[in-house]
N, C-alpha and C positions, 0 to 999 in steps of 0.2 A: 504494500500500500504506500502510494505518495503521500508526502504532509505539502500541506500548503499555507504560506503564510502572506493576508492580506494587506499591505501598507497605506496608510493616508485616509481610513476608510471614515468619511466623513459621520458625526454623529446621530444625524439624522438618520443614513443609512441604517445604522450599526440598531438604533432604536425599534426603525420598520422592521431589520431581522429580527429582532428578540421577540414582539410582537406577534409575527405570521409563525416565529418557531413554537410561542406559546399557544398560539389558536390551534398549531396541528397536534399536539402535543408530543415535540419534540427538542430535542436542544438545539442552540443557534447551529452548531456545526454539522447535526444530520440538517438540518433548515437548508443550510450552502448545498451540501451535495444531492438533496433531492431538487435544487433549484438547478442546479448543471446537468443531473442528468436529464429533467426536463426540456434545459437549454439546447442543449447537444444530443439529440439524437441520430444514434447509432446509423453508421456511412449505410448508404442502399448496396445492396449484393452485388458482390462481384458481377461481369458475363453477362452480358446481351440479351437482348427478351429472349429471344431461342432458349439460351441456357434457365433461365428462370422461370420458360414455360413446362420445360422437361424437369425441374428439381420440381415443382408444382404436382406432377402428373404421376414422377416417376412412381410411387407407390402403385398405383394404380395396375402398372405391368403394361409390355409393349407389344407393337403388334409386329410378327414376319410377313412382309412383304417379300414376293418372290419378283425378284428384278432382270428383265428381260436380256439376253444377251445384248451387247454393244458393236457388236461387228459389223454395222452399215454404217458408213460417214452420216452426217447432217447434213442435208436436202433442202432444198429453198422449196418456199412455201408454193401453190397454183393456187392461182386466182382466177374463176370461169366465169365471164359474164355473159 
């Protein structure tokens, strides 16, 4: 665990802390750290929607696709009018 120590911390401030830590019923210094983690919530997930739609799913179980051989080049499209 880090300590952290706050300088210059105006008394008014320092007041509103004691106050909001007494109305949760907490001490000033959990009062600070449920105010940051509030503050700072946690970065978004690594990996591109792709990856976050399969971490989402993967419970679920995937499905075998049987994928066609590759052995003809790519072909331009016909257009019949």
């Amino acid at each position: 665990m880090a300590a952290l120590t706050i300088r210059n911390l105006d008394d008014e401030t320092k007041a509103r802390l004691r106050v909001s830590a007494a109305r949760h019923g907490r001490s000033m210094e959990a009062e600070v750290r449920a105010i940051l983690k509030e503050a700072l919530p946690a970065p978004p997930p690594a990996g591109g929607l792709g990856s976050r739609i399969h971490a989402r799913f993967a419970a679920v179980g995937g499905v075998d696709i049987a994928l066609p051989d590759r052995r003809e080049g790519a072909r331009a499209a016909t257009f019949e009018t």
